[in-house]
N, C-alpha and C positions, 0 to 999 in steps of 0.2 A: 617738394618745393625747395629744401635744402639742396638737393640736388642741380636741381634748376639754377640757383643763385651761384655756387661752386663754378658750374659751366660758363655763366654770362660773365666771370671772372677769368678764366683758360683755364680755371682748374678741374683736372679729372675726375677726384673725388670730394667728398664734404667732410667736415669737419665739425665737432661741437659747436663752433659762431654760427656755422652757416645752419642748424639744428633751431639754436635760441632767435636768430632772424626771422626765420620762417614761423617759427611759433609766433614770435612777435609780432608778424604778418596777419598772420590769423585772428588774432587777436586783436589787434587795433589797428590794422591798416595797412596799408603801402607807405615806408616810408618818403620822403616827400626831400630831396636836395637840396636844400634851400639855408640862408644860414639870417637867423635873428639880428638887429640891429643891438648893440650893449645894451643897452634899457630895457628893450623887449627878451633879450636872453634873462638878463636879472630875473623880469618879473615872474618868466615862467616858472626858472628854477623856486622862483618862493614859493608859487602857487603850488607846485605839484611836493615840494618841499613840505607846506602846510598838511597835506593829504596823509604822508608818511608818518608827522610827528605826533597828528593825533590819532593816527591806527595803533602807532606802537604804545599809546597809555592809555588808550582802552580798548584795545581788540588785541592783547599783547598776549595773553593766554591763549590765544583761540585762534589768531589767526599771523604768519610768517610772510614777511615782504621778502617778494619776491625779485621786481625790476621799479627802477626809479627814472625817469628821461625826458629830458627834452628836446627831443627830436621830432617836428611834426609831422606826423600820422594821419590819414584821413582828414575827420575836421577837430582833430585838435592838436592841441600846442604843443602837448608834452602828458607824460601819463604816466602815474602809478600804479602797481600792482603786484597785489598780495594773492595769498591762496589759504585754505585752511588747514588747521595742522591735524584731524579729522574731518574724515569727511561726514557730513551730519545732515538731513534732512526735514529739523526744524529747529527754531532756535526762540530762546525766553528774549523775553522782551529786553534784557539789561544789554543782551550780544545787540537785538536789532538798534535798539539806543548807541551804542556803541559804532557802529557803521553808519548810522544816520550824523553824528560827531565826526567822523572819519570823513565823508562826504562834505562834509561844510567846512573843514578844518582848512580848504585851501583860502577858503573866502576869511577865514578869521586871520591867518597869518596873513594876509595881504593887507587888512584892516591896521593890522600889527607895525608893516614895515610901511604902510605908504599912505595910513588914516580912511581910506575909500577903499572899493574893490573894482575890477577890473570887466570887461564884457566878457573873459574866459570861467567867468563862474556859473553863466548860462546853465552847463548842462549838468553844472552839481545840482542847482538849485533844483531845475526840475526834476532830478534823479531826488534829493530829500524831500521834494516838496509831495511827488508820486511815493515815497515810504511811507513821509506819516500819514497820509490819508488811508494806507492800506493799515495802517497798526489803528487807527482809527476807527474804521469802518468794516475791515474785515477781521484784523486779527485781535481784536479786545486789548488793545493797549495803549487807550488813552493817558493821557497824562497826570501826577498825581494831582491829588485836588490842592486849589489854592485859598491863600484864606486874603480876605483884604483888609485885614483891621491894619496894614501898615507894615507886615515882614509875615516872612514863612514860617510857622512855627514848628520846632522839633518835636520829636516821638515825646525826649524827653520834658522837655514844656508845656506840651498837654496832660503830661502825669502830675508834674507840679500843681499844675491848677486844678485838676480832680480832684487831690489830695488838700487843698488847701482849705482853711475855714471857711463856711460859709458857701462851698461851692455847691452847683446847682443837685439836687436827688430826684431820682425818680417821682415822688411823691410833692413836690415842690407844687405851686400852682401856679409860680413865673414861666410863662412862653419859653422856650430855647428854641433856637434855631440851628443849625447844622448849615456852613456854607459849603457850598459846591462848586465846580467847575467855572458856572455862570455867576457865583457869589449870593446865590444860594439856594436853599434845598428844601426839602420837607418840613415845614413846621409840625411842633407837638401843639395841639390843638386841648386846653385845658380840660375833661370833661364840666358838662353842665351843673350847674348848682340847684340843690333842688327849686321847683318851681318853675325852670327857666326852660327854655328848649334848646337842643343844641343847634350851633351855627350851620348854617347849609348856603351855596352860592345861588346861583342861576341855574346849574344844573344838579341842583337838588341833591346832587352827591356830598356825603358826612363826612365832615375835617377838612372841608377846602377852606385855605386862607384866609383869614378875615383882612380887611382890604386895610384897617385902619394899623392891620401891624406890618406890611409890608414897608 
């Protein structure tokens, strides 16, 4: 293909552009002649601009940009693209985090420079929106839990409050609760006091929720 492109020019041989073209061919497309109006050049440069600034602060270990452009391709506008600095065949969930940031990064700088985003984020969106359903559902990498009492609390702020008078023990006979994902989780279910019998639902299964603590 380098070759090819050299000759439709009169030139006899190719050279490293007509190498990097042809790759770039490959990879994204036929480029396409055409030249943006000022606004629409802006916009792209931000978009694909955004892509680049959040690969390099979190996939900056891991992964080397490679080409930046906007020259329309196929169906898109313009395109970034990195490669990895090993090559690796699986990866922890903080890298796929990181690429899934990378991918949205262009829809966030556009929010940045123009308050909205544009119909060029189309195909990030569906490219993030197909990751996390796969870290989801195939690859166990749901998101950490949230709490809703009003803010996210840290590692360290849950140790304060273990640690603090009065807080809840094993042995306690007050309910705790553990929230989860959905806001919340498994209740401890007190045991029975003698005399009494323990709570059981509808289906008869030990330690289902009693309805009056939900």
């Amino acid at each position: 293909m380098a070759l090819t492109i050299a000759h439709s020019e009169g030139r006899r041989r190719f050279g490293w552009e007509d190498i990097v073209e042809a790759m770039t061919t490959v990879e994204t497309g036929t480029a396409q002649n055409i030249e943006y109006i000022q606004e629409e050049t802006r916009a792209v440069a931000i978009h694909e601009a955004g892509h680049a600034a959040a690969g390099h602060v979190y996939l900056e270990e891991d992964v080397l940009s490679t080409r930046l452009s906007i020259r329309k391709r196929g169906g898109s506008l313009g395109h970034y693209q990195s490669m990895e600095k090993d090559e690796r065949f699986s990866h922890f969930r903080s890298h796929v985090m990181g690429t899934l940031i990378m991918t949205l990064g262009a829809m966030a700088a556009e929010h940045v420079f123009y308050g909205e985003n544009s119909q060029g984020v189309s195909g990030d969106v569906a490219s993030a929106t197909a990751t996390a359903a796969a870290m989801v559902g195939m690859w166990a990498m749901g998101p950490d839990p949230v709490h809703i009492e009003g803010s996210i609390e840290t590692s360290e702020g849950n140790r304060a409050r273990a640690q603090a008078p009065g807080a809840d023990r094993l042995g306690d006979h007050e309910p705790r609760r553990r929230l989860g994902l959905h806001g919340r989780g498994p209740d401890r279910i007190d045991p029975p006091q003698p005399g009494q019998e323990a709570r059981r639902g509808a289906d008869h299964r030990p330690g289902v929720r009693d309805p009056h603590m939900l």
